[in-house]
C-alpha positions as CSV (number, residue, x, y, z in Angstrom):
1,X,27.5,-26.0,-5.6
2,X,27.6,-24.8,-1.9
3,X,23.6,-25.1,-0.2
4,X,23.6,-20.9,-0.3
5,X,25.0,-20.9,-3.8
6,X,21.8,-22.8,-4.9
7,X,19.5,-21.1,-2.8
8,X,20.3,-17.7,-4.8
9,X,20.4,-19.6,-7.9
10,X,17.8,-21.9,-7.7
11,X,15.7,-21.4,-4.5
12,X,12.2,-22.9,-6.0
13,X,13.5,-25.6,-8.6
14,X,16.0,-27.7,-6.1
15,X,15.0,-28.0,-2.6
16,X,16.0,-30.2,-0.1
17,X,12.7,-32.1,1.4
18,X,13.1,-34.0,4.5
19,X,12.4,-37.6,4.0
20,X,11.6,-40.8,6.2
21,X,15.0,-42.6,5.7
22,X,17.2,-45.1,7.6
23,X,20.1,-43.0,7.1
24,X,20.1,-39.8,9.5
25,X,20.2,-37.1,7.7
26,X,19.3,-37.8,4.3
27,X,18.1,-35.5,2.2
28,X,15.8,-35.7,-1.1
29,X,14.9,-33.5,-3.9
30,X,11.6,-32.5,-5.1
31,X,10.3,-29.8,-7.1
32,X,6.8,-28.1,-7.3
33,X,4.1,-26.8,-9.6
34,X,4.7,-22.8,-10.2
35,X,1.2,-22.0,-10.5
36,X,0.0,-23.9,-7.4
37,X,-1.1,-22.1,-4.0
38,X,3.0,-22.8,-2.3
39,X,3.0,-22.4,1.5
40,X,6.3,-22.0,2.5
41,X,7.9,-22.9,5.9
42,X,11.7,-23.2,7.1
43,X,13.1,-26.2,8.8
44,X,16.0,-27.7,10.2
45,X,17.6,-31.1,9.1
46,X,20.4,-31.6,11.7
47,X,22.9,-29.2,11.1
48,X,21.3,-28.1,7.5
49,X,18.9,-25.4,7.3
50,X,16.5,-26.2,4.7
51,X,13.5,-24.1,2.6
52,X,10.1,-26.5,1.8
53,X,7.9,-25.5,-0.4
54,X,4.8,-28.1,-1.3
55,X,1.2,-27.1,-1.9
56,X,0.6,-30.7,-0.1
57,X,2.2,-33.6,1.5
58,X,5.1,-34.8,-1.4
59,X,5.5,-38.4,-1.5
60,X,9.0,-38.2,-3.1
61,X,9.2,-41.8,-4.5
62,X,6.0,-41.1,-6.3
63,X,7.0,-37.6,-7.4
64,X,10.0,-38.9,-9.0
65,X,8.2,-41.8,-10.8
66,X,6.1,-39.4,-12.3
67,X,8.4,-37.5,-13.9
68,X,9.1,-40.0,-16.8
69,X,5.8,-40.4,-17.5
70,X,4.5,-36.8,-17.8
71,X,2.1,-36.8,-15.4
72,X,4.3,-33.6,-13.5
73,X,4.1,-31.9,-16.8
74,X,4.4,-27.7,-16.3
75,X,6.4,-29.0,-13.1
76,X,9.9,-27.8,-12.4
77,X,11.6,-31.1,-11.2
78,X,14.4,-33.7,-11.0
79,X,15.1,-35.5,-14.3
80,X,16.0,-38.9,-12.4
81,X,16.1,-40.3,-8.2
82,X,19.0,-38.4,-7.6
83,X,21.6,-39.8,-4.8
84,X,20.9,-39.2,-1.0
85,X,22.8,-36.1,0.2
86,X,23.2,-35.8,3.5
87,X,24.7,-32.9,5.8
88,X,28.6,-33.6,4.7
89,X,27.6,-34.4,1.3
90,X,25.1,-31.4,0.5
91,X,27.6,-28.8,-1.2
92,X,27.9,-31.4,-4.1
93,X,24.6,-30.5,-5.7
94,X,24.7,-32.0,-9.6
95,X,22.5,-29.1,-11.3
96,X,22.1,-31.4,-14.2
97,X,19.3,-33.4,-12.2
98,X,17.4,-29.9,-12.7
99,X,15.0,-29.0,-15.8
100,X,11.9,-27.7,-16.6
101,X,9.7,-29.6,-18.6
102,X,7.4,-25.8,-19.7
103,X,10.2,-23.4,-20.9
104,X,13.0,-23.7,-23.5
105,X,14.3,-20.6,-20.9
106,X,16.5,-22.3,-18.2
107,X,17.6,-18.9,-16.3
108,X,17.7,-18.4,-12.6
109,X,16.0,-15.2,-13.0
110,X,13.2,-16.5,-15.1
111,X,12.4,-19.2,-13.0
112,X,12.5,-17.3,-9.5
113,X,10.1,-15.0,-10.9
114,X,7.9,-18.3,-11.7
115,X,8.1,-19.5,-7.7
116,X,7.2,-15.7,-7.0
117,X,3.9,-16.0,-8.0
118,X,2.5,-18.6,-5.9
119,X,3.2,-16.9,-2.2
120,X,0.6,-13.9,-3.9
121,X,-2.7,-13.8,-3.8
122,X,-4.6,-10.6,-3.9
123,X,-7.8,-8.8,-5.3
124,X,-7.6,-8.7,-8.8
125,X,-9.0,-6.2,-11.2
126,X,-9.3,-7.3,-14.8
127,X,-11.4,-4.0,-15.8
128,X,-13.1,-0.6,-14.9
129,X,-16.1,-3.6,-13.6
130,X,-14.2,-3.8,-10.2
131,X,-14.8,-1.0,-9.1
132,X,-18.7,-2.2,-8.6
133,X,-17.8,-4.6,-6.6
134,X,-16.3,-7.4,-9.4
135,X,-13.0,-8.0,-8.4
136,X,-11.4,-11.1,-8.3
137,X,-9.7,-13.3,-5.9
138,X,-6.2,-15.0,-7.8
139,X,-2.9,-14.7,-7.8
140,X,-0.3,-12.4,-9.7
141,X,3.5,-11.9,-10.8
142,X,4.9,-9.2,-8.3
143,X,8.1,-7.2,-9.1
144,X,11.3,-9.4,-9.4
145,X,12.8,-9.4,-5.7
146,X,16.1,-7.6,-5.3
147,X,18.4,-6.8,-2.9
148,X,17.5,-3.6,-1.6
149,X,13.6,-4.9,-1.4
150,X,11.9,-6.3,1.4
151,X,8.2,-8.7,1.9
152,X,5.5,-7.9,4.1
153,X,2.8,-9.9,5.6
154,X,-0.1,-7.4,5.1
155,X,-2.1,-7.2,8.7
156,X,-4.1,-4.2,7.1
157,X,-4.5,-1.8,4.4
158,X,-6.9,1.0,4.1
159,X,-9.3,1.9,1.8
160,X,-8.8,5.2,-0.2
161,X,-10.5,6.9,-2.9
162,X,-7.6,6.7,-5.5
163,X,-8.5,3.2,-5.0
164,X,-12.0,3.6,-7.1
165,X,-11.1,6.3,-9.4
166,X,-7.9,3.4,-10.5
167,X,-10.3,0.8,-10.3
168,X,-12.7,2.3,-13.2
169,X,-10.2,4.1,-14.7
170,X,-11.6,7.7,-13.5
171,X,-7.6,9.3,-14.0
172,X,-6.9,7.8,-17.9
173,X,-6.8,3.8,-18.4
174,X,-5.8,1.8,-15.9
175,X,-3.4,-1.1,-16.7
176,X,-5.3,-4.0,-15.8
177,X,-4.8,-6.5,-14.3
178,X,-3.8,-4.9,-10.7
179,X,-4.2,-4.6,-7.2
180,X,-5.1,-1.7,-5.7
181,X,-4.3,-0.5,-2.1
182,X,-1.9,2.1,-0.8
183,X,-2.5,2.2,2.9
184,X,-0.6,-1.1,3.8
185,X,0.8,-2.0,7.3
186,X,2.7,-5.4,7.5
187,X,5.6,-7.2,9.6
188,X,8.8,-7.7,7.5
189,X,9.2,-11.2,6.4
190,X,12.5,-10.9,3.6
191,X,14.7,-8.4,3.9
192,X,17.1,-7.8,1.0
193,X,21.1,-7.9,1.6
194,X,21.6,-4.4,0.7
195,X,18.4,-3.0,3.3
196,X,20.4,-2.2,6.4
197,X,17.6,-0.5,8.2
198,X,14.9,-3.0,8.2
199,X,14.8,-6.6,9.6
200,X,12.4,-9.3,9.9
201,X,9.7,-8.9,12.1
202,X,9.7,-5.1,12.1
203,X,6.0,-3.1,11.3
204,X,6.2,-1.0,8.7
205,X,3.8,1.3,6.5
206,X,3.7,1.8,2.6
207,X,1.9,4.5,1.4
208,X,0.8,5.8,-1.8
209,X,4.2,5.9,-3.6
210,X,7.2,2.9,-3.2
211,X,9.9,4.3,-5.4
212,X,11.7,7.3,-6.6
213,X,14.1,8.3,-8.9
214,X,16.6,10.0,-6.1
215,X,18.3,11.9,-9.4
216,X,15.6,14.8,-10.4
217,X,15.3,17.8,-9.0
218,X,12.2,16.8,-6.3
219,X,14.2,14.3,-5.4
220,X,17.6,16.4,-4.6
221,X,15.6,18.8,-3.0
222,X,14.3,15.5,-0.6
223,X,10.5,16.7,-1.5
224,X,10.4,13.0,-3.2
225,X,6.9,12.7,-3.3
226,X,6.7,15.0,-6.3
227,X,9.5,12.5,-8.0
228,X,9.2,12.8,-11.9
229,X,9.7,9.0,-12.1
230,X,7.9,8.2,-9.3
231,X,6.5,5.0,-8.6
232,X,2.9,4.9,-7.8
233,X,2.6,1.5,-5.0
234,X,-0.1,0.2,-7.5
235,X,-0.9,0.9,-11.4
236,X,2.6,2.2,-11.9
237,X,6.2,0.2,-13.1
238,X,9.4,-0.2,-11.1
239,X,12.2,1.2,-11.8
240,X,13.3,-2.2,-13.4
241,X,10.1,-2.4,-15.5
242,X,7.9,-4.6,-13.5
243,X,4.3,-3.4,-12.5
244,X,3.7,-2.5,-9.0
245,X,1.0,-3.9,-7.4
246,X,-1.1,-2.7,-3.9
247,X,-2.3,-4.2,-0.6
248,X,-5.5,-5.6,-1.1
249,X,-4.1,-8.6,-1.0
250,X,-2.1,-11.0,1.8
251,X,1.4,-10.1,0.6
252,X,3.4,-7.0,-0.5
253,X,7.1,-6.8,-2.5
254,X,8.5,-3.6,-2.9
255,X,11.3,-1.3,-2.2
256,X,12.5,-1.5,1.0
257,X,13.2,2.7,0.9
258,X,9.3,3.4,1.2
259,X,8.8,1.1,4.2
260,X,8.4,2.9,6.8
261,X,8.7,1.9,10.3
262,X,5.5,2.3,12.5
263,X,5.7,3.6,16.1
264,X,5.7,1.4,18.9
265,X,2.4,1.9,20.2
266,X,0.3,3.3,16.9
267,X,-2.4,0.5,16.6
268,X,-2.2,-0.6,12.6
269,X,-6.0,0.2,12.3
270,X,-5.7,3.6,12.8
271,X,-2.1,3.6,11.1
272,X,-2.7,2.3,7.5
273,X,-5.2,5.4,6.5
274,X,-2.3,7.2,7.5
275,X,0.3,6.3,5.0
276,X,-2.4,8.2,2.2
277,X,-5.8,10.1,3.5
278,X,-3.5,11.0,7.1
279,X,-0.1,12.5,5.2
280,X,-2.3,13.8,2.3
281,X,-3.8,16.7,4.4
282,X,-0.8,16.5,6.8
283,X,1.7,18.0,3.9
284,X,-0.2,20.8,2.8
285,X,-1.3,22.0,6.7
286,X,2.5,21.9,7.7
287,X,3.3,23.3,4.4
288,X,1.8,26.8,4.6
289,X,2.2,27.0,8.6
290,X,-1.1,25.5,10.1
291,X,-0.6,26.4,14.0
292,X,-0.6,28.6,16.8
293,X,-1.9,32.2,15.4
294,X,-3.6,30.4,12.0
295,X,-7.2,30.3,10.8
296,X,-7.8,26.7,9.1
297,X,-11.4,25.6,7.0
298,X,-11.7,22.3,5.6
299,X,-14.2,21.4,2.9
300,X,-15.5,18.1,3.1
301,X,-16.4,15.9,6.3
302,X,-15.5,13.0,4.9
303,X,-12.3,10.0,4.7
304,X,-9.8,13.3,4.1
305,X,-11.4,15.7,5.4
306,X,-11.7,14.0,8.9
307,X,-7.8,13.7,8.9
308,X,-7.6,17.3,8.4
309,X,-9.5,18.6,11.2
310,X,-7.8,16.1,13.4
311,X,-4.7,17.2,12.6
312,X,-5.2,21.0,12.4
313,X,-6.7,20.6,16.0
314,X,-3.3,18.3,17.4
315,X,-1.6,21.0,15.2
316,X,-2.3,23.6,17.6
317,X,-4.3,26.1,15.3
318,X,-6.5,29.0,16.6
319,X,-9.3,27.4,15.2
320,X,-10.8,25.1,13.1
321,X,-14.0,25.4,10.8
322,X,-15.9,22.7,9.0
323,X,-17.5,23.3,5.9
324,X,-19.9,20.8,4.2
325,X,-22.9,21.3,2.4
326,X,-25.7,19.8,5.3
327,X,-25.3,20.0,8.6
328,X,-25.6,16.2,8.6
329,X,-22.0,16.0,9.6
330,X,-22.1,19.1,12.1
331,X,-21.8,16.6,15.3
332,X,-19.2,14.4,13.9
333,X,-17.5,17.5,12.6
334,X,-17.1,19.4,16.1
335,X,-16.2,15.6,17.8
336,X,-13.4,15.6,15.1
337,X,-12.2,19.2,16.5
338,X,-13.9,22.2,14.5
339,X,-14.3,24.9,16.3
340,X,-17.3,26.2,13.9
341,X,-19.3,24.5,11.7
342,X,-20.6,26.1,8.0
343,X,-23.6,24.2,5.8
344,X,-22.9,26.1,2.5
345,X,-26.4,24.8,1.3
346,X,-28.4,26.0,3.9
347,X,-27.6,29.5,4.5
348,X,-27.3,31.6,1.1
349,X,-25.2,34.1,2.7
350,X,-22.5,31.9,3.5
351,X,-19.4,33.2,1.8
352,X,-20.4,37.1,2.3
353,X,-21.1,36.2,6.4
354,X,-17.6,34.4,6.8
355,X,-15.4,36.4,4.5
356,X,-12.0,37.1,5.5
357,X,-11.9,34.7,8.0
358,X,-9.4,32.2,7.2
359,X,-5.9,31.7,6.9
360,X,-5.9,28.5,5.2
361,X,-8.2,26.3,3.4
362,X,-7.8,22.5,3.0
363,X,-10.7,21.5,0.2
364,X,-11.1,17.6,0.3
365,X,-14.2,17.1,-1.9
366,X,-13.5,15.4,-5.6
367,X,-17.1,17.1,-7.3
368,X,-18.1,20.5,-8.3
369,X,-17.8,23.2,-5.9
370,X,-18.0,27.5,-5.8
371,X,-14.0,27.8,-5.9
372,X,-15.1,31.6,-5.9
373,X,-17.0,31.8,-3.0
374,X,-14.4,29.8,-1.4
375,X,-11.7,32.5,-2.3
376,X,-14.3,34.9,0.0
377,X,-13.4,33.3,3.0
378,X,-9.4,33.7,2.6
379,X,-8.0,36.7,4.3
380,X,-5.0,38.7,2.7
381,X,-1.9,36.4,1.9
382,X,-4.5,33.3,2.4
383,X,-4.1,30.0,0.4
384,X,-6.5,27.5,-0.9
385,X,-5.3,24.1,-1.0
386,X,-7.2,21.6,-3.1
387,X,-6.5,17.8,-2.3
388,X,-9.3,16.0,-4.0
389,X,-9.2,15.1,-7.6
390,X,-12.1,14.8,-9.5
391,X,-12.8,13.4,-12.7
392,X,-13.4,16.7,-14.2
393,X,-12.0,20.0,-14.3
394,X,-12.2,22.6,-11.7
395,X,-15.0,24.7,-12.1
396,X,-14.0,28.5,-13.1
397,X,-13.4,31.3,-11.2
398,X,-12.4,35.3,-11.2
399,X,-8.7,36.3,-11.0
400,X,-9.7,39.5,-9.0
401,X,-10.3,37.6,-5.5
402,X,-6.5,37.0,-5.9
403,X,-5.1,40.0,-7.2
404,X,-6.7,41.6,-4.4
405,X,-5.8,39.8,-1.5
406,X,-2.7,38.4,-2.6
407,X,-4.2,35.1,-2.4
408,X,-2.9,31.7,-3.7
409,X,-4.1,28.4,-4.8
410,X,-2.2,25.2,-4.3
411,X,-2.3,21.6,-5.1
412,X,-0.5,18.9,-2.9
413,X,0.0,15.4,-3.8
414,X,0.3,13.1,-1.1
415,X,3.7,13.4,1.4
416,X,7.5,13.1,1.6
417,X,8.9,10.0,3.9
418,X,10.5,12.7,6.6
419,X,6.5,13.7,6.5
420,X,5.2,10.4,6.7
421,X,7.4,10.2,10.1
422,X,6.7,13.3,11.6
423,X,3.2,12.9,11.3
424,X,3.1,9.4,12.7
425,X,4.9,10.6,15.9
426,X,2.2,13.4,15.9
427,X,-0.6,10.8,15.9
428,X,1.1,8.7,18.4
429,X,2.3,11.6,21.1
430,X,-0.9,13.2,20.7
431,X,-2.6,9.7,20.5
432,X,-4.8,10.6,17.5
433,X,-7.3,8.2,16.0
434,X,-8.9,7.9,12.5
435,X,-12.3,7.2,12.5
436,X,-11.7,4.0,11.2
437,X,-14.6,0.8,10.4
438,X,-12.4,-2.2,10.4
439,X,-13.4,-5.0,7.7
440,X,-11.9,-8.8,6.8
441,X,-10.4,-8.4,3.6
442,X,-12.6,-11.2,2.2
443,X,-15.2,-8.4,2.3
444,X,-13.2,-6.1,-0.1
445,X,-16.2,-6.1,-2.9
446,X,-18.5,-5.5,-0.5
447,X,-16.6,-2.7,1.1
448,X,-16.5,-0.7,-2.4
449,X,-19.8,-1.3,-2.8
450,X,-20.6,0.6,0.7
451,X,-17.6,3.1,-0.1
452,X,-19.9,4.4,-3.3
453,X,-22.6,4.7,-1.3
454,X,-20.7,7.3,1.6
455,X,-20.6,4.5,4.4
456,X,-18.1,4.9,5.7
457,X,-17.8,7.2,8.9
458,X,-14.8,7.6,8.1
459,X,-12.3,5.2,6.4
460,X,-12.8,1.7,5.8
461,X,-10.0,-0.9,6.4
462,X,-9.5,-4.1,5.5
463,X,-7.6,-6.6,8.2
464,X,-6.2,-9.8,7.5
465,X,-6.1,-10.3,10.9
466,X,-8.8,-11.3,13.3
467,X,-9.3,-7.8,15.1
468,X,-12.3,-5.7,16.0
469,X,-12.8,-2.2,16.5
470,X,-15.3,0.5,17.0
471,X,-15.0,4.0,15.4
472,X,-15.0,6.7,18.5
């Protein structure tokens, strides 16, 4: 079996190992434990490129003593010492020398999906517990690689509220175990044959959704991100049945379609809240014409509604008002870009002195909230937007407002990829910057913990890398 032949086949059973030998060029077999910590590294042997994989330093004779007695039991390995095979020699592989010693199942598909699981290592939730601070370091099966996926190295991924809600299952039962995480930016490390547009070593973004349908009418009408198979990038299933899981974690494996290329120049701290919190009020501001000659509120100072006044300033609008309940947030709020700055709890006559006054109203909060009062501020043909989603139903309100002023009220769900694009170009031509508190992602329990307590000023992100920064 050619070397490429058995690297599709069987890429983690049969691999050749370098070995000290006094023939140049020989090569051993050696297999390894699938539910060990792998580190995987590329080499060269002469003229034959070779894949290691060893969670230590294999002493092959001893390996291949140990087979007969047991003692590599659960380990997927050679059945006897095979014979050397060297650079001329390697395209005669004899399969028979492979078997697993755990599984009456000897396919190639089954046993890739066993080497899979050892390069990923994450934050695991096992119940609605994690989302106190109780999840748990370990590793988990990822979706079966295919060809039009790609790998990440995760350098960071932001911290989002979906993330808690999913964590104690706020929006229905979650499907434990997962991984949350849906603000990832990573370099490309595998790159599937059919993904023409990506290669190794590029920085991408994965947002909040890694797969559509293409076939349903959203989908047709490229407004993908209201797919009605969609793929949520964590707590959902693939397309081919396997759960998706999020970037909480040091890896990512997903479709290569959602990947989305980062500008040169965009610093990944400020570009991973992007790929949710930044395109989540990006959509619905572009949507119904926030710009030159429009009025925009947002409700809620906080990790979306910092994105929206951010962007409704680059944007261009005429002018931007703030609304949150204190004027705790009034300083941060006019540093963001707000023109004018309304605390709804401390002036009783807020609606009635500010009515007609807006275009457009992006709401960001998740709890209870006077949607009528709200409606005041909307001029004629005005829309009200809401983004967060609470746990509970909106509260109710009177049809007249709309009837009257022709007024509308929307809901937006995250972004389309053209969106995603457009808006990072925005950030990076107009060099826009989250508000962004950068933390290892060893402190991930820690970081929810803080997160339910309104820390954050205003997104949290985890790094894998060693980087520091300071919110403006």
């Amino acid at each position: 079996m050619p070397l490429e032949l058995c690297r599709t086949h069987f890429p983690h059973v049969a691999v050749p190992i370098s070995k000290q030998s006094p023939l140049s060029g020989e090569v051993m077999f050696a297999g390894f434990h699938p539910r060990s910590a792998i580190s995987r590294q590329r080499k060269k042997l002469h003229d034959v490129e070779t894949w290691v994989f060893t969670n230590r330093r294999v002493d092959s004779d001893r390996l291949l003593s140990n087979v007969g007695d047991g003692k590599d039991k659960g380990r997927a390995c050679i059945k006897k010492r095979p014979v050397a095979y060297t650079s001329s020699s390697i395209s005669r592989i004899p399969i028979s020398h492979i078997h697993t010693t755990t599984s009456t199942t000897t396919t190639s598909q089954k046993l890739l999906k066993m080497a899979a699981t050892t390069d990923f290592q994450g934050w695991v939730a096992h119940d609605a517990s994690a989302a106190e601070g109780n999840m748990k370091w370990g590793g988990y099966t990822p979706k079966t690689f295919e060809e039009t996926d790609v790998e990440l190295d995760i350098e960071m991924c932001g911290v989002c509220g979906s993330d808690i809600h999913t964590l104690r299952s706020g929006w229905g039962p979650s499907d434990y175990p997962l991984v949350v995480g849906h603000e990832i930016i990573g370099k490309v490390t595998r790159v599937g044959n059919s993904v023409t547009d990506l290669k190794v070593g590029d920085r991408v973004g994965v947002g909040a959704q890694s797969e559509c349908c293409e076939a349903c009418k959203p989908c047709k009408m490229t407004q993908e991100s209201n797919c009605e198979k969609m793929t949520m990038t964590y707590n959902g299933k693939h397309s081919n049945g396997d759960k998706s899981f999020g970037g909480y974690a040091k890896v990512w494996r997903g479709p290569a379609s959602f990947a989305v290329p980062i500008p040169e120049g965009l610093r990944s701290e400020f570009a991973a809240p992007l790929m949710c919190g930044g395109v989540t009020v990006y959509n619905p501001l572009v949507t119904y014409g926030a710009g030159p000659g429009k009025r925009v509120g947002v409700v809620g100072v906080g990790g979306l509604g910092h994105f929206a006044l951010l962007f409704a300033k680059a944007l261009g609008c005429d002018e931007v008002v703030a609304l949150s309940r204190s004027s705790s947030k009034k300083d941060d709020a006019l540093a963001l870009g707000a023109d004018r700055f309304i605390a709804t709890g401390e002036d009783p006559d807020w609606a009635s002195n500010n009515a007609n006054s807006l275009d457009l109203i992006i709401s960001t909060v998740s709890g209870s909230f006077p949607l009528d009062q709200y409606l005041q501020l909307l001029s004629v043909n005005g829309t009200f937007v809401q983004l967060g989603a609470p746990d509970d139903p909106l509260p109710s309100f009177s049809p007249l407002g709309l009837i009257f002023k022709n007024l509308k009220i929307a809901g937006s769900l995250i972004g389309t990829r053209a969106q995603i694009r457009e808006m990072l170009e925005l950030a990076k031509s107009t060099d826009l910057q989250a508000w962004v508190q950068v933390r290892p992602m060893e402190e991930a329990n820690e970081v929810l913990k803080d997160f339910e307590k309104g820390l954050p000023k205003y997104r949290y992100v985890l790094s894998n890398v060693q980087q520091e920064t300071e919110s403006p």
